[in-house]
Residue, then its C-alpha position, 0 to 999 in steps of 0.5 A: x450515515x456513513x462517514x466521508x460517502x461524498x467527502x472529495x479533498x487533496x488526500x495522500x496515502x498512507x497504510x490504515x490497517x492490517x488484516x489477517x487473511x485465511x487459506x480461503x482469501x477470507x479476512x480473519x480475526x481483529x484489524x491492527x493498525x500502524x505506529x503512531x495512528x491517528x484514527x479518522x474520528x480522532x479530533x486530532x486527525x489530519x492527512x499531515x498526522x499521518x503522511x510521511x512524504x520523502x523528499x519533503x516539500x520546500x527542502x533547500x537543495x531542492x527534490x533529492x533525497x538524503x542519506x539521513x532522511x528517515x524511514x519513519x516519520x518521527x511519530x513511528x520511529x518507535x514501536x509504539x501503538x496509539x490508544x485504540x489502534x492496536x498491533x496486529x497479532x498473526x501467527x509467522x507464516x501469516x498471509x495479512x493484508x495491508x489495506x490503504x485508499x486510492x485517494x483519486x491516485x487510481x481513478x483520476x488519472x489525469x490530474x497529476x500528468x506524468x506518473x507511472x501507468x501502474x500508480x507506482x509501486x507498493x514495496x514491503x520491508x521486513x525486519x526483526x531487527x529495526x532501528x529508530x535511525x532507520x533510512x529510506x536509502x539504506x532499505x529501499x531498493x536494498x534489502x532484497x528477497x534473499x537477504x542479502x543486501x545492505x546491513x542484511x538486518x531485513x528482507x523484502x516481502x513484496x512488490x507489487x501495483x499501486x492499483x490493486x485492480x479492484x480498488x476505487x474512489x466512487x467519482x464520476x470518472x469512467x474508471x470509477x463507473x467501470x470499477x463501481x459496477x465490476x467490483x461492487x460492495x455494500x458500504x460499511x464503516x470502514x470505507x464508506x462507499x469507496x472501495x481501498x485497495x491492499x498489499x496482500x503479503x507473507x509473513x516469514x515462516x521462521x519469525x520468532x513468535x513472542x516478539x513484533x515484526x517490523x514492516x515498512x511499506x513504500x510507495x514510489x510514485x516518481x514524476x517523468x521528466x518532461x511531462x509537467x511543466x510544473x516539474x520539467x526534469x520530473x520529480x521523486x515522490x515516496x510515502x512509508x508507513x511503520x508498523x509491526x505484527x505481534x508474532x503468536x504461536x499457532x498455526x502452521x507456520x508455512x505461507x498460504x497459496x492460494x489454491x483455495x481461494x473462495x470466489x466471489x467473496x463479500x469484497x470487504x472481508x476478502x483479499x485481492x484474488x490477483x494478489x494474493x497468488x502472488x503472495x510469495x513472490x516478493x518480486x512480481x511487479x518491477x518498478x520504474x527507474x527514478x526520474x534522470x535529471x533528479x538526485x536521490x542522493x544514491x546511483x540510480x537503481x531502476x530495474x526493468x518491467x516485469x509482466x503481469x501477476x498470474x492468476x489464481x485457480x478458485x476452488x470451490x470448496x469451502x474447506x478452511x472456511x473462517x468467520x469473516x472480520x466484522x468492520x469496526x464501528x465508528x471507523x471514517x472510511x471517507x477515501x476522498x481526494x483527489x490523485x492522479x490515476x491510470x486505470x492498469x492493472x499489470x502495467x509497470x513500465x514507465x508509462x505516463x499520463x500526458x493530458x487533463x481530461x475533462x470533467x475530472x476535478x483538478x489538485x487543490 
């Protein structure tokens, strides 16, 4: 039996492995994982072992966010691989996917009022010059596609929906049903019967191979202000995952377009076709500005809406075709949890949900 095929609990998120993507959106080769990874069937694991939330629930000066908070939560403040969940090795110029579950946050929209209509934004870091004494607030929002930001050690890689589009919690909300039915897929061990969404990303072309790459990912998942009674003035809530990418020589070192992108490829070795035209634009979706009334301990850096991702042109050759990744063994792809969620593929305004809805299961 598929592990976690009926599993529904309070669940966050967090990045679960990368994947190396070929020029035909076809996953490739072996998965890697982030620092400091606790696999689902470890006895060990728990959602804690895994999530870095930032502001941290019960901080004295209430929800604002510190010069010092870390980027890294202290179990990957290291470039340090956990046994059995190793690096991934791609080549610079790479197209890898970085694939994470919905938890709910997608396909239960009403469970947490307030949130953006995209679910938040994904943001992707890069560096070949990380530190330990890393900070959210001297990355995020600062290093920039140019780099030209902050310390300028690092780049941003990518931008993009929470919601892929595609990705779905099997449930019994209509968003669920509609996804269930459109994006169907044979369950693995990977994802049980869920369905995980990703970050489709290029890795820089002039990466020096014989060395890792630091990623660092961050969702921005901000409460409105004046939505839920529970948190009148709204509230910031970021979750980051570390990891690095073992850069090989090989390949051609350029970025892959997505010009021959398969369709209709079996959806659990293939990217996101939306995603993955969009992959060497690190600035496609625009995030919502933080909630007004809360410090982040920085001036607010909101930046406006953007408008939807272009899609891509399928070719119907197979040119380039590679073996697709096979899905680990004994891997828990439970995807339960129960989020809050808006079906929006392109929307990134600040749009919110305002309402439960009936029938869907509300936060533990």
């Amino acid at each position: 039996m598929l592990l976690g095929l009926a599993t529904f609990a309070s669940a966050h998120t967090w990045i679960e492995q990368l994947t190396v993507i070929a020029p035909n959106g076809t996953f490739v080769g072996e998965p890697g994982f982030p620092r400091g990874n606790v696999l689902r069937t470890s006895p060990s694991f728990s959602d804690a072992a895994m999530t870095n939330l930032i502001p941290p629930d019960g901080r004295s000066t209430g929800n604002e966010i510190l010069s010092t908070d870390p980027m890294c939560m202290p179990s990957q403040q290291s470039q340090t691989q956990t046994a059995g969940s190793p690096r991934l090795q791609a080549a610079a110029g790479s197209a890898i996917a970085l694939r994470y579950q919905e938890n709910g946050h997608v396909t239960l929209p009403n469970n947490q009022p307030g949130k953006p209509a995209n679910r938040g934004t994904v943001f992707v870091y890069g560096t070949t010059q990380p530190s330990s004494s890393d900070t959210l607030l001297g990355i995020h929002r600062v290093w920039n596609a140019n780099q030209t930001g902050g310390d300028k050690r690092g780049v941003l890689l990518s931008s993009q929906n929470f919601d892929d589009g595609q990705c779905y919690q099997v449930n019994s909300s209509p968003i669920s049903a509609q996804r269930q039915a459109e994006f169907p897929h044979t369950p693995d061990a990977l994802m049980g019967i869920n369905m995980w969404c990703q970050q489709d990303i290029a890795l820089p072309a002039n990466a020096p191979s014989g060395q890792p790459y630091t990623l660092y990912w961050v969702w921005d998942w901000p409460t409105a202000p004046g939505i839920d009674p529970g948190v009148p003035n709204g509230k910031q809530e970021l979750y980051t995952t570390c990891m690095d990418v073992d850069i090989i020589s090989g390949g051609d070192d350029s970025n892959f377009a997505s010009s021959g992108f398969i369709a209709n490829q079996d959806l659990n070795y293939a990217a996101v076709p939306s995603e993955f035209a969009q992959i060497n634009n690190p600035t496609a979706v625009a995030a919502p500005s933080e909630p007004p009334d809360v410090s982040n301990g920085a001036p607010e850096t909101g930046v406006p809406p953007t408008s939807q991702p272009a899609q891509p042109t399928f070719g119907a050759s197979t040119q380039g075709t590679a073996t697709p990744q096979a899905a680990p063994t004994g891997f828990g792809g439970n995807g339960g949890g129960n989020g809050g969620g808006q079906f929006s593929q392109t929307q990134t305004t600040f749009a919110v949900v305002t309402s439960s809805a009936q029938g869907e299961q509300p936060l533990n």
